[in-house]
Backbone and ligand atoms as CSV (ligand in chain L), in Angstrom:
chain,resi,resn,atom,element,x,y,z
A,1,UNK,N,N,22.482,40.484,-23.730
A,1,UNK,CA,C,21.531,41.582,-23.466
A,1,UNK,C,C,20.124,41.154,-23.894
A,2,UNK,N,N,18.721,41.525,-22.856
A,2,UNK,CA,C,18.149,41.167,-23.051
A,2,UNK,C,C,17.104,42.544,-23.957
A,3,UNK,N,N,16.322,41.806,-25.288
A,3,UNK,CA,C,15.011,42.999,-25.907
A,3,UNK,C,C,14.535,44.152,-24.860
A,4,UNK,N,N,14.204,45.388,-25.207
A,4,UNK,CA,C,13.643,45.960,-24.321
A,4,UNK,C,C,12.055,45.618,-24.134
A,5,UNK,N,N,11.509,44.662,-25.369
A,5,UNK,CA,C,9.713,44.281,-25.410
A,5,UNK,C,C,9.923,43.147,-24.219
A,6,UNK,N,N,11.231,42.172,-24.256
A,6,UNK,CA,C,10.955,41.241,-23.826
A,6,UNK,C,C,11.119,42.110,-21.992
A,7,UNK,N,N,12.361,42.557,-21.544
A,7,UNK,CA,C,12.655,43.231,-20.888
A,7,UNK,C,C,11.105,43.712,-20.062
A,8,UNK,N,N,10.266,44.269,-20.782
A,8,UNK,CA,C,8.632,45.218,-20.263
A,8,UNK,C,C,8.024,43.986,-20.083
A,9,UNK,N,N,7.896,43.035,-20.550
A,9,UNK,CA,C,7.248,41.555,-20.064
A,9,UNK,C,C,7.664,40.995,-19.103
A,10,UNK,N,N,8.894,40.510,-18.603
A,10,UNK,CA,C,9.209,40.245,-17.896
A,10,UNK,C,C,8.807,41.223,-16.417
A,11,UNK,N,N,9.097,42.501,-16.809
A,11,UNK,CA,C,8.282,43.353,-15.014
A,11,UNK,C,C,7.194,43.596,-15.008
A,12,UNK,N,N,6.355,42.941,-16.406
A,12,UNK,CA,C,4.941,43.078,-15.984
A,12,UNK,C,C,4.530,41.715,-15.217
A,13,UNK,N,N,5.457,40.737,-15.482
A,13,UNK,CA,C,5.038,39.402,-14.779
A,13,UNK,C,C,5.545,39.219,-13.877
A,14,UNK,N,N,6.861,40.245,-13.380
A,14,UNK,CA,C,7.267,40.309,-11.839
A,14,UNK,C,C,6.045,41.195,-10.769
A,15,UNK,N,N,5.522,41.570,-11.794
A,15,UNK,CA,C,3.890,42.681,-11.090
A,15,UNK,C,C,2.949,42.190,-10.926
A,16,UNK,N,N,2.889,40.889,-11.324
A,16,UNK,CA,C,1.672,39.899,-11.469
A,16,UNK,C,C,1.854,38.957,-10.108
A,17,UNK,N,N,3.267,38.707,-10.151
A,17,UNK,CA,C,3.670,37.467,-9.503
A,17,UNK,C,C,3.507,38.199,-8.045
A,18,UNK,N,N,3.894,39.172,-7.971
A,18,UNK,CA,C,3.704,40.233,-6.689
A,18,UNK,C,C,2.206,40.383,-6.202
A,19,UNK,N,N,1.287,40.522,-7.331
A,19,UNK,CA,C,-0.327,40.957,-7.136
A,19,UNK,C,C,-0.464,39.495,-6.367
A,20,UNK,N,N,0.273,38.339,-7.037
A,20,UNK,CA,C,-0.820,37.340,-6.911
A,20,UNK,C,C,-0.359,36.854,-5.284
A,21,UNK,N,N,0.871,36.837,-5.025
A,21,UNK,CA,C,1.498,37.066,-3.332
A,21,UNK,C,C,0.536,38.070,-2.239
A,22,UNK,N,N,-0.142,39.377,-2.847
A,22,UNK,CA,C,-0.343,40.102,-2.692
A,22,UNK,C,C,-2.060,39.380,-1.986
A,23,UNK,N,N,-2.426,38.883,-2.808
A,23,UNK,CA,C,-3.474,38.084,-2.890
A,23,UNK,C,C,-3.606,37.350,-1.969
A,24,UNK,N,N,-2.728,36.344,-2.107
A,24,UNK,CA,C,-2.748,35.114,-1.251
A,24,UNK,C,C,-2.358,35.531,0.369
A,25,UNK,N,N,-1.915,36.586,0.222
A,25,UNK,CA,C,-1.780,37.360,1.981
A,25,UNK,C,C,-2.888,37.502,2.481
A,26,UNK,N,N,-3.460,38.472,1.384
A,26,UNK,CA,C,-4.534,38.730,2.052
A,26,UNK,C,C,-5.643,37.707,2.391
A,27,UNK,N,N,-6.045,36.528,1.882
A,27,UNK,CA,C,-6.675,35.430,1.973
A,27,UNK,C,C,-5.947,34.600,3.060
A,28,UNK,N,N,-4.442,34.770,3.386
A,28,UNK,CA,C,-4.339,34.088,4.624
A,28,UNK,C,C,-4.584,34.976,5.703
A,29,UNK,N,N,-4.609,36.314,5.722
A,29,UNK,CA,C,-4.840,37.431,6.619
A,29,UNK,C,C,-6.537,36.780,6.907
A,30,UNK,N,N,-7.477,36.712,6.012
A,30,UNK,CA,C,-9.174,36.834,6.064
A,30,UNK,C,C,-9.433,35.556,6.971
A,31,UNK,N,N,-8.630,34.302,6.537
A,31,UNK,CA,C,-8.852,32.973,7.148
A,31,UNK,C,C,-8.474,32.999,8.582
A,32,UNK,N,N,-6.951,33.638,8.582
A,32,UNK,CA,C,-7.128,34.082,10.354
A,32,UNK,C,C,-7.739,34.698,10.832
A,33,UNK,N,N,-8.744,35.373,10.402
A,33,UNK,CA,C,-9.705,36.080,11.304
A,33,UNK,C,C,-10.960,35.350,11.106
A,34,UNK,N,N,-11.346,34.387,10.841
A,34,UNK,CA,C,-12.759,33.302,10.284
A,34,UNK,C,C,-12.061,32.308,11.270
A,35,UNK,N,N,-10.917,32.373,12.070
A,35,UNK,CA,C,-10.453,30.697,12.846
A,35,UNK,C,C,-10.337,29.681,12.016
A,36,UNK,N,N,-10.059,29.956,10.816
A,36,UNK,CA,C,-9.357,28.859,9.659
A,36,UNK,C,C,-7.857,28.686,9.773
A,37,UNK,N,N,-7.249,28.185,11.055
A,37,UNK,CA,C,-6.152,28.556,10.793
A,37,UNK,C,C,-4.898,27.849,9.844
A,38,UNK,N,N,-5.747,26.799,9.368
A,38,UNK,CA,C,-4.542,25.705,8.602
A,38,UNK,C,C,-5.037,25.971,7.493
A,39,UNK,N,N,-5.979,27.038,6.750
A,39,UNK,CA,C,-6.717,27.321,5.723
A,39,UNK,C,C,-5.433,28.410,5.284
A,40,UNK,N,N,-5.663,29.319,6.481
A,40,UNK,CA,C,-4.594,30.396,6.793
A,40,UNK,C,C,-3.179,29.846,6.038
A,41,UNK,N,N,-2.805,29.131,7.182
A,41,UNK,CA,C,-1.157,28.647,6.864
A,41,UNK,C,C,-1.453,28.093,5.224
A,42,UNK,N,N,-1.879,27.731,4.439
A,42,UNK,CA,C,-2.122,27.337,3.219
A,42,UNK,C,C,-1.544,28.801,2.433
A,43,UNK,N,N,-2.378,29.594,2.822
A,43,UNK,CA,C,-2.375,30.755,1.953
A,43,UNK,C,C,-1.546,31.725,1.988
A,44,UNK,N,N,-0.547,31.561,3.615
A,44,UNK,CA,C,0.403,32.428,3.604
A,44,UNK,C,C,1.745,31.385,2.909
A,45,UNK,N,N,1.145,30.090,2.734
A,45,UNK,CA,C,2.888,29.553,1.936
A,45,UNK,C,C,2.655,29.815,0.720
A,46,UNK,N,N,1.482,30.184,-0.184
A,46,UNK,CA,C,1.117,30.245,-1.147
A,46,UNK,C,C,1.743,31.445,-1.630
A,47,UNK,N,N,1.284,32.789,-0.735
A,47,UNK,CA,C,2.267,33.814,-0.734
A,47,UNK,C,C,3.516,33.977,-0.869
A,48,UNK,N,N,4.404,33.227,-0.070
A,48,UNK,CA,C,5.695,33.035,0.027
A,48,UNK,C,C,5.761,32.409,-0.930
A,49,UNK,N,N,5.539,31.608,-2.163
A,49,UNK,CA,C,5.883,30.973,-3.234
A,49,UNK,C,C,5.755,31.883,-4.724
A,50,UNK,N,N,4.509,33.085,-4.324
A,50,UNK,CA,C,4.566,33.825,-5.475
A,50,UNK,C,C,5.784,35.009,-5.279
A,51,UNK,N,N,5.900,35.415,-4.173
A,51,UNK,CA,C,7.010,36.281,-3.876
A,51,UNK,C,C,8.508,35.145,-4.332
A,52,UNK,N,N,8.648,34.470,-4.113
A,52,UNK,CA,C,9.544,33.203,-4.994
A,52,UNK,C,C,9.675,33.001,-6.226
A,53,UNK,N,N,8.340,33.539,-7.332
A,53,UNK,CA,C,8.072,33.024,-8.897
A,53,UNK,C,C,8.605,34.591,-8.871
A,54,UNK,N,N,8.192,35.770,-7.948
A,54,UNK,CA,C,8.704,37.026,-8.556
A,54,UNK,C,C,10.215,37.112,-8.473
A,55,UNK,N,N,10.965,36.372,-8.092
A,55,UNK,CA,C,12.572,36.517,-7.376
A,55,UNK,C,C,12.916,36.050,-8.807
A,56,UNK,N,N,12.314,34.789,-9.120
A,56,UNK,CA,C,12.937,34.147,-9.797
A,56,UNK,C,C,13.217,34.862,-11.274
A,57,UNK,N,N,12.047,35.575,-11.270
A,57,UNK,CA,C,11.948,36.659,-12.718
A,57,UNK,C,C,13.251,37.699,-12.490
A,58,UNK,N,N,13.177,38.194,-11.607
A,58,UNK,CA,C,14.271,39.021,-10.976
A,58,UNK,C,C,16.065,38.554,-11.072
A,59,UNK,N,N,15.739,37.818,-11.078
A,59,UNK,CA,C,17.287,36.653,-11.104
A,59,UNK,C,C,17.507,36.991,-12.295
A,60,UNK,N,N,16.649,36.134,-13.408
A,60,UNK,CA,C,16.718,35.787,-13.871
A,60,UNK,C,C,17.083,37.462,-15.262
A,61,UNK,N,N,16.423,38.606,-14.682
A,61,UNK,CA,C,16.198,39.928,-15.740
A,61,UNK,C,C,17.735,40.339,-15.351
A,62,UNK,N,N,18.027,40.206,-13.838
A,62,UNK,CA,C,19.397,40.465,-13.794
A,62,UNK,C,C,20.625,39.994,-14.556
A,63,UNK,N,N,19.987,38.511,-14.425
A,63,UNK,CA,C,21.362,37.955,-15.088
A,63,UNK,C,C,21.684,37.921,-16.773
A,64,UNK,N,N,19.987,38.393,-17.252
A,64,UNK,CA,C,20.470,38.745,-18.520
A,64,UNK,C,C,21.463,40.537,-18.906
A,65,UNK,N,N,21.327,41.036,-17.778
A,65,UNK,CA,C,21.525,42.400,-17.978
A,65,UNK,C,C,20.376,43.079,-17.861
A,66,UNK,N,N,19.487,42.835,-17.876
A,66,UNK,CA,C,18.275,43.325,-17.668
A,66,UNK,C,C,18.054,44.750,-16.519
A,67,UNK,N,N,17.139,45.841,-17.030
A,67,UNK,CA,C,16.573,46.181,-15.316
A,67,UNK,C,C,15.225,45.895,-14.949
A,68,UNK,N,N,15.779,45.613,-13.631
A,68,UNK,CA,C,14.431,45.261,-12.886
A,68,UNK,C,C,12.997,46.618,-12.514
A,69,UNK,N,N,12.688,47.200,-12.884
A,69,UNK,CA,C,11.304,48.112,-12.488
A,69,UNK,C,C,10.263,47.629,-11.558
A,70,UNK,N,N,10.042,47.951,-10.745
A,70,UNK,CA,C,9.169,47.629,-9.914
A,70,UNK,C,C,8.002,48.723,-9.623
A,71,UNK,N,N,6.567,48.303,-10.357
A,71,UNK,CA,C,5.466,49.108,-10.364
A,71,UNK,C,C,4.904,48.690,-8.896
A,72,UNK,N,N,3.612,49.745,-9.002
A,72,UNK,CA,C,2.667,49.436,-8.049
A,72,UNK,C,C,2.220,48.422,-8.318
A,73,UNK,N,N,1.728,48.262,-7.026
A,73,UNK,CA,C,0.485,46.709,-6.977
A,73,UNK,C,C,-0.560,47.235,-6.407
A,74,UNK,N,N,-1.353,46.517,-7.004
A,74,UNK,CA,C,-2.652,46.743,-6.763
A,74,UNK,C,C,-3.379,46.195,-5.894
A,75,UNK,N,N,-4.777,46.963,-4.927
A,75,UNK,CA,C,-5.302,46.583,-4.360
A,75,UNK,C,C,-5.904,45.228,-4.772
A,76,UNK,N,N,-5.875,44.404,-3.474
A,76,UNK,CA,C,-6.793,43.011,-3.590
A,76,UNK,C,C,-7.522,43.018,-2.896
A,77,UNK,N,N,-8.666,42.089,-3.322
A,77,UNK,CA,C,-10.264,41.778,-2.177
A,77,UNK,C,C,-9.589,41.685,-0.920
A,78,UNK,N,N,-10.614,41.795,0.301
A,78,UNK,CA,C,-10.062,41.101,1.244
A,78,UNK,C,C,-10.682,40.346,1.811
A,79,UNK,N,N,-12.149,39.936,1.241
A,79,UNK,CA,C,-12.788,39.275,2.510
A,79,UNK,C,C,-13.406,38.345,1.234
A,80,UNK,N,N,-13.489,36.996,1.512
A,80,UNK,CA,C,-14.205,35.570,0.293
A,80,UNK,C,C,-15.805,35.212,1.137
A,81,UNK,N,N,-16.514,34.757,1.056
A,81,UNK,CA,C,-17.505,34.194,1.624
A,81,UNK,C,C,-17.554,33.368,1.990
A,82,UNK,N,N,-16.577,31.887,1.610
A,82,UNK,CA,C,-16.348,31.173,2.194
A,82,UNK,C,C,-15.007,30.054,1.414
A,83,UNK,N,N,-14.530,29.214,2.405
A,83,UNK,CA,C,-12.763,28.765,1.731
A,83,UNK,C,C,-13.520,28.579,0.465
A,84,UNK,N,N,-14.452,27.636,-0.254
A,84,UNK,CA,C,-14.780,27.368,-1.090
A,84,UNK,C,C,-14.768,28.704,-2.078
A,85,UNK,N,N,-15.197,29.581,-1.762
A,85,UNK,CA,C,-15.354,31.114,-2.818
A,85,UNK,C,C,-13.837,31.644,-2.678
A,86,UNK,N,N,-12.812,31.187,-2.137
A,86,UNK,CA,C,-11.384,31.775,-1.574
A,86,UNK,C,C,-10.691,30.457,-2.742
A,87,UNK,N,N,-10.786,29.469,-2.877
A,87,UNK,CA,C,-10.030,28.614,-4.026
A,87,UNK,C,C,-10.432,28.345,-4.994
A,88,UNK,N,N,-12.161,28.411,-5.506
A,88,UNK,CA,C,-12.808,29.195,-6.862
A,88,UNK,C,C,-11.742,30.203,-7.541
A,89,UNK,N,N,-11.853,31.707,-6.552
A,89,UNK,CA,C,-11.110,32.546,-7.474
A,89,UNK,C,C,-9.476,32.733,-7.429
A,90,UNK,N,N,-9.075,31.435,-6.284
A,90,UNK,CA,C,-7.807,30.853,-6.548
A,90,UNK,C,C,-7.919,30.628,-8.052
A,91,UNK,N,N,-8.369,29.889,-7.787
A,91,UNK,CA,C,-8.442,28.958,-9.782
A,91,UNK,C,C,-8.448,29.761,-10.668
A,92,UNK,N,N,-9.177,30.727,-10.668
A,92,UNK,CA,C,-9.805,31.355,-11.685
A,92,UNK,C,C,-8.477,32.451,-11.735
A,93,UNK,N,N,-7.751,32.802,-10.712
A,93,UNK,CA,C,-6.827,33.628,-10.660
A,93,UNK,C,C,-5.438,32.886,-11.562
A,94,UNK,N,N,-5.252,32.017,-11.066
A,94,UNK,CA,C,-4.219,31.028,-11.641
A,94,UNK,C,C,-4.664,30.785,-12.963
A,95,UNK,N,N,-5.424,30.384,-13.722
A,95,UNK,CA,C,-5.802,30.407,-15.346
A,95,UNK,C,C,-5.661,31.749,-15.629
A,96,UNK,N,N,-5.686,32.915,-14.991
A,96,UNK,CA,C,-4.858,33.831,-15.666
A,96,UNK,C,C,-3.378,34.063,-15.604
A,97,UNK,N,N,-3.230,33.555,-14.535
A,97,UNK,CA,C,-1.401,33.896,-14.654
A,97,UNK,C,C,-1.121,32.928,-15.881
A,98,UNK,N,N,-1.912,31.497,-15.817
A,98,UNK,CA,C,-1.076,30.957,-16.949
A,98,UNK,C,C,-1.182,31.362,-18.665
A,99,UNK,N,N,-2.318,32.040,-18.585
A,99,UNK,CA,C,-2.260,32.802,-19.402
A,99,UNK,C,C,-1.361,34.008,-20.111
A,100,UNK,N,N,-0.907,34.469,-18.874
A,100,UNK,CA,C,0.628,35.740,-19.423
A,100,UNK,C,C,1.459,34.965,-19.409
A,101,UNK,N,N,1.780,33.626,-18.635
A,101,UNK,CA,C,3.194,33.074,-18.963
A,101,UNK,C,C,3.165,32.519,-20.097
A,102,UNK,N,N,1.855,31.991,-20.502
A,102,UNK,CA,C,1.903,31.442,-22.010
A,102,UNK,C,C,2.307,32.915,-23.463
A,103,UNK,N,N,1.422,33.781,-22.790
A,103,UNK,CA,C,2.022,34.856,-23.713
A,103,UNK,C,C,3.248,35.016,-23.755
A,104,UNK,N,N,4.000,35.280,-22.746
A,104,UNK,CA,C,5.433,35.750,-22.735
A,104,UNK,C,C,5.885,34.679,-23.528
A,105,UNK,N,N,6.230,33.403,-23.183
A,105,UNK,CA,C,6.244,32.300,-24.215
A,105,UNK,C,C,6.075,32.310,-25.502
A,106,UNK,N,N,5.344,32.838,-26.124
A,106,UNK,CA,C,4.812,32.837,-27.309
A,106,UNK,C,C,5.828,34.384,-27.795
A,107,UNK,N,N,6.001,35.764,-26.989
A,107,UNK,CA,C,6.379,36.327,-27.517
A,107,UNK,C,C,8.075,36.094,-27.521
A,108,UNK,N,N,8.459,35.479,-26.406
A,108,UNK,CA,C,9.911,34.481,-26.322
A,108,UNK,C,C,10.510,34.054,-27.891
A,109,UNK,N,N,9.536,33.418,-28.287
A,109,UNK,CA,C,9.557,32.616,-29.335
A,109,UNK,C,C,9.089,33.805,-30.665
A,110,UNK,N,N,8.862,34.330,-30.694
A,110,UNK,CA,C,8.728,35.713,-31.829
A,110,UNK,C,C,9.686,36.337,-31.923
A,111,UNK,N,N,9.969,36.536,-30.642
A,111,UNK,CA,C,11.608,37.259,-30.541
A,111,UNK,C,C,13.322,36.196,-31.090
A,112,UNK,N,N,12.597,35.344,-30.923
A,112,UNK,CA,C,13.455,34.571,-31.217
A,112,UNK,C,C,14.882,34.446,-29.866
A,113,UNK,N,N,13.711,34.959,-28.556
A,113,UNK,CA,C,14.600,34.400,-27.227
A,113,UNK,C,C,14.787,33.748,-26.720
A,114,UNK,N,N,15.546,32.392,-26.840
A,114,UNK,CA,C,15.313,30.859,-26.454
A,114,UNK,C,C,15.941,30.425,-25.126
A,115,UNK,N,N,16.753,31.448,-24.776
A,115,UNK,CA,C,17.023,31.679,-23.115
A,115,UNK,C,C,15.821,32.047,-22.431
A,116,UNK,N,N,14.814,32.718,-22.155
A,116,UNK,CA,C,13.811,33.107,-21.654
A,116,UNK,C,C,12.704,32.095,-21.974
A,117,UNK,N,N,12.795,31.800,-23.251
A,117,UNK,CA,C,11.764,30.553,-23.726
A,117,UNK,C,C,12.169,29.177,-22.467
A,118,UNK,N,N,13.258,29.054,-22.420
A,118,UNK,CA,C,14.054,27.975,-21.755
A,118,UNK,C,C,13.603,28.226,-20.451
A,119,UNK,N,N,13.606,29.196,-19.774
A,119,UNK,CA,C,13.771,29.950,-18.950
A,119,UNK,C,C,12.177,29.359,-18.312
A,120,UNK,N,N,11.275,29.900,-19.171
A,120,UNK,CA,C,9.726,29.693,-18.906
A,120,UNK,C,C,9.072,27.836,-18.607
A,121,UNK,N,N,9.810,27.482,-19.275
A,121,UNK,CA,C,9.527,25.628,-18.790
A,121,UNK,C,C,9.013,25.477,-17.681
A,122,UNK,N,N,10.117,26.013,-16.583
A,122,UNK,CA,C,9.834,25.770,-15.037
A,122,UNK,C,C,8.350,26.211,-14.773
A,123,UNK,N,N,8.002,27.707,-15.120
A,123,UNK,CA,C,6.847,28.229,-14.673
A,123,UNK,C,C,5.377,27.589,-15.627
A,124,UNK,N,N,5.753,27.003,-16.461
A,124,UNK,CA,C,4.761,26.277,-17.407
A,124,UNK,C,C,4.425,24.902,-17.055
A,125,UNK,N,N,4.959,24.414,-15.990
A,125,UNK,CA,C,4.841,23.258,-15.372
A,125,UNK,C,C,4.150,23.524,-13.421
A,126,UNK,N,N,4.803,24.778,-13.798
A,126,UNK,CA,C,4.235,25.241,-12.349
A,126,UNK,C,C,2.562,25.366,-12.324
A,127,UNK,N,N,2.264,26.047,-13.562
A,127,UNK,CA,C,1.155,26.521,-13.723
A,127,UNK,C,C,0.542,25.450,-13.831
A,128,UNK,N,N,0.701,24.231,-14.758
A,128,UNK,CA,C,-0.162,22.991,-14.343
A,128,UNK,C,C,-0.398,22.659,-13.223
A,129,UNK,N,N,0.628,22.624,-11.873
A,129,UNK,CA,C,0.791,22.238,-10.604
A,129,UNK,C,C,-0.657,22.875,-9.679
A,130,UNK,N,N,-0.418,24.392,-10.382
A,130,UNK,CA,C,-1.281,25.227,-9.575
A,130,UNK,C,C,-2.700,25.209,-9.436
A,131,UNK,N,N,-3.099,25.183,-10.728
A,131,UNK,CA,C,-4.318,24.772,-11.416
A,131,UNK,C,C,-4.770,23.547,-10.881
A,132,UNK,N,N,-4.663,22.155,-10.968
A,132,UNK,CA,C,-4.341,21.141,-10.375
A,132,UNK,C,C,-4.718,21.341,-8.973
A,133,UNK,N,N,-3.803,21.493,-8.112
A,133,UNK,CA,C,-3.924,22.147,-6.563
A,133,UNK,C,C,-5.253,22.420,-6.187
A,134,UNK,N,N,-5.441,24.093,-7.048
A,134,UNK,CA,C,-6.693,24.314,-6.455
A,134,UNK,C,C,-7.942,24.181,-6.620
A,135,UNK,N,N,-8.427,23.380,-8.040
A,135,UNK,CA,C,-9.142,22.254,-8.338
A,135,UNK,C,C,-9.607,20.772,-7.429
A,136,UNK,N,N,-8.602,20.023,-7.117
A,136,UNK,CA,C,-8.374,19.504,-6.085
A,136,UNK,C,C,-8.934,19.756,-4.480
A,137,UNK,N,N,-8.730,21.118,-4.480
A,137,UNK,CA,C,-9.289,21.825,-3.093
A,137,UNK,C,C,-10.890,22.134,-3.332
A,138,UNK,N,N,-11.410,22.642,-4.244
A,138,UNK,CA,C,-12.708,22.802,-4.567
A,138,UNK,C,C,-13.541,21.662,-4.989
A,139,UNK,N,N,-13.373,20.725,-5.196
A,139,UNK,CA,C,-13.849,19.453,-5.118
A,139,UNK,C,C,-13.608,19.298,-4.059
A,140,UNK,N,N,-12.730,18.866,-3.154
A,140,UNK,CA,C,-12.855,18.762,-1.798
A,140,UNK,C,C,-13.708,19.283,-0.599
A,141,UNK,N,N,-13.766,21.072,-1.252
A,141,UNK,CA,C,-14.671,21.677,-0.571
A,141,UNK,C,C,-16.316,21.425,-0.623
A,142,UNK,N,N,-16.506,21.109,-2.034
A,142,UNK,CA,C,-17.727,20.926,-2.769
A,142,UNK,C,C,-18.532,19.534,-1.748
A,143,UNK,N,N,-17.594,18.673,-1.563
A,143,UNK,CA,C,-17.860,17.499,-0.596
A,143,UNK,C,C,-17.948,17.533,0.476
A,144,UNK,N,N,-17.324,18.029,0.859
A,144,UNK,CA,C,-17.469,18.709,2.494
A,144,UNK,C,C,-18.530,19.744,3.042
A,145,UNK,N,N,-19.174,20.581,1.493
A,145,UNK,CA,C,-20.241,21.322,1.719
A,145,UNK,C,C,-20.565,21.884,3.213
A,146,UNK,N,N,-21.257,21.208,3.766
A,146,UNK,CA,C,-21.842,22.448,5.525
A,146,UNK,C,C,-21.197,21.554,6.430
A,147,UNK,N,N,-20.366,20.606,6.349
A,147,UNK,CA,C,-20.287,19.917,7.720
A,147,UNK,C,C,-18.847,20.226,8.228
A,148,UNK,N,N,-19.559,20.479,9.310
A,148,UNK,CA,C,-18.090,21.559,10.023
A,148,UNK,C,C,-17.130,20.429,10.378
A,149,UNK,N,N,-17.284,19.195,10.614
A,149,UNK,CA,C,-16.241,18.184,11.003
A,149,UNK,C,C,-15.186,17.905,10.096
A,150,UNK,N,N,-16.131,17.994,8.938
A,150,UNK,CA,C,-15.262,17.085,7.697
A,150,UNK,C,C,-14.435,18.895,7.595
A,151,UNK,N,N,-14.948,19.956,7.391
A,151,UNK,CA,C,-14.154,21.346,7.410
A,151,UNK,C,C,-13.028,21.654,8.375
A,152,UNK,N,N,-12.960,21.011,9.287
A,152,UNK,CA,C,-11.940,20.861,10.498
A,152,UNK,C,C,-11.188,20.218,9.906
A,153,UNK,N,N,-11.320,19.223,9.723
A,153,UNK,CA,C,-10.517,17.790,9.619
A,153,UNK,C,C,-9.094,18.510,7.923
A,154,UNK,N,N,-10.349,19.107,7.382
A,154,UNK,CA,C,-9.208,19.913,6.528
A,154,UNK,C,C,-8.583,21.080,6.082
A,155,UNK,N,N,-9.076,21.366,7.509
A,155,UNK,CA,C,-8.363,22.615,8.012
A,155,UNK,C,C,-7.240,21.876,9.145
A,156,UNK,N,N,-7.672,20.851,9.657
A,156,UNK,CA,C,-5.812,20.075,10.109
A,156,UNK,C,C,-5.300,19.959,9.080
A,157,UNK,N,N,-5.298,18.943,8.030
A,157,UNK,CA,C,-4.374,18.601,6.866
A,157,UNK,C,C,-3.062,19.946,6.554
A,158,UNK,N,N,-4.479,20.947,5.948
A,158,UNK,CA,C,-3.621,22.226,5.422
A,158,UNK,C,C,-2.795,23.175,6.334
A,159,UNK,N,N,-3.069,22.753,7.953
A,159,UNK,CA,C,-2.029,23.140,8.391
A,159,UNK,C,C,-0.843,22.653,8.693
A,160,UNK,N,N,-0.632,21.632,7.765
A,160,UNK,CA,C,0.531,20.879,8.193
A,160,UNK,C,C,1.722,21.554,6.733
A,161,UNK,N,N,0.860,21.877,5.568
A,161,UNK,CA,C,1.826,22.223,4.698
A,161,UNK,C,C,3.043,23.419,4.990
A,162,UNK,N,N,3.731,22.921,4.463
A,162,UNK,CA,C,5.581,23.814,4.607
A,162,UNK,C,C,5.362,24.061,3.208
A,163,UNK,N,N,6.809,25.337,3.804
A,163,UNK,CA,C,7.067,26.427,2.408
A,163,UNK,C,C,8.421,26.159,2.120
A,164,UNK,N,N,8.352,25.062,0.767
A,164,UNK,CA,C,10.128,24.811,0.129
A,164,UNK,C,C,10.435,25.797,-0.708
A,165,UNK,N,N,11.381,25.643,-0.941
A,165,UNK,CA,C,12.136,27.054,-2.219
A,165,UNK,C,C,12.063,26.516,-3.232
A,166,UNK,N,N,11.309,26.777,-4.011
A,166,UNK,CA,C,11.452,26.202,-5.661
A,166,UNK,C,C,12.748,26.225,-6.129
A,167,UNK,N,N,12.430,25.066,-6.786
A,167,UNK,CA,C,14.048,24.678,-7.328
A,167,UNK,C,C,14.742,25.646,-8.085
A,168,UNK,N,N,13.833,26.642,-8.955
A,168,UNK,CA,C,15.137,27.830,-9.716
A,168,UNK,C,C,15.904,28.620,-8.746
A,169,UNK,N,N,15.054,28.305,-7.909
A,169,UNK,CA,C,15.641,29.939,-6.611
A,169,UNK,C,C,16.398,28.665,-5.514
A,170,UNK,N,N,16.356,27.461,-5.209
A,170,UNK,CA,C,17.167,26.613,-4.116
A,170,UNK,C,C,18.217,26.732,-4.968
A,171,UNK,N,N,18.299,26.264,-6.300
A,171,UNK,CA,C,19.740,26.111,-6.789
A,171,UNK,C,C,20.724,27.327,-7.338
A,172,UNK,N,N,20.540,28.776,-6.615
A,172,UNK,CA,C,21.106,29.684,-7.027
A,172,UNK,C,C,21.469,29.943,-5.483
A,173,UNK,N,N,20.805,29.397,-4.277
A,173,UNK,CA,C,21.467,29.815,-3.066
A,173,UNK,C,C,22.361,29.145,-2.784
L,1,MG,MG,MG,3.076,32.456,-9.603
């Protein structure tokens, strides 16, 4: 059986993981309408991966005994100024998620829950991944600045990316 503190953490970060899906829709929704369309496909696998980090919380509250609660979500922006201002507050969005997973972590470890502590590895490595990623993209963008060729050229790339199942959630199907 899982704490009821730890229990309220866990669906506040299934609410997060949802906002941030929530997010990334809508940023692939804005890019298809700007004719970004491999900008687009970026942001709707991005989506599909946070709706994935929320499953995995879900699995995971179940299989302790846990219940799952599911709050509202909250409205998100919908319109960036440009990809560059769309993977800025990527970034800036992602240094906060890793921020609650580090909390939960920390309160894991107060609680003295080392299944959930265990549990959090995956997403603490994710969060480097993420960070990383869209760093990567903003330097990229930063270089590419006004020239619509070199902006094409990676807007092909990013439409080539596919949406895999993260490994907590492939190895439970
Ligand atoms: Mg996530």
């Amino acid at each position: 059986m899982i704490s009821t503190k730890i229990q309220d953490a866990i669906n506040a970060q299934i609410n997060a993981e949802l906002w941030s899906a929530y997010l990334y829709l809508s940023m692939g929704m804005h890019f298809e309408s700007e004719g970004n369309a491999g900008i687009a496909n970026w942001f709707r696998i991005q989506f599909k991966e946070e709706q994935a980090h929320a499953e995995i919380f879900i699995n995971y509250l179940i299989s302790r005994g846990g219940r799952v609660i599911l709050k509202p979500i909250e409205a998100v922006p919908t319109t960036w100024e440009s990809p560059l201002a769309a993977y800025v507050a990527t970034l800036e969005h992602e240094q906060k998620v890793t921020a609650l997973i580090n909390n939960l972590y920390a309160l894991a470890e107060e609680e003295h829950d080392y299944a959930t502590r265990g549990k959090l590895d995956w997403f603490v490595a994710e969060q480097v991944e993420e960070e990383e990623t869209a760093q990567a993209l903003i330097d990229r963008l930063k270089l590419i600045g006004d020239n619509g060729l070199a902006l094409y050229m990676l807007d092909q790339e990013l439409a080539s990316r596919v949406y895999n199942v993260p490994s907590p959630l492939a190895a439970k199907a």
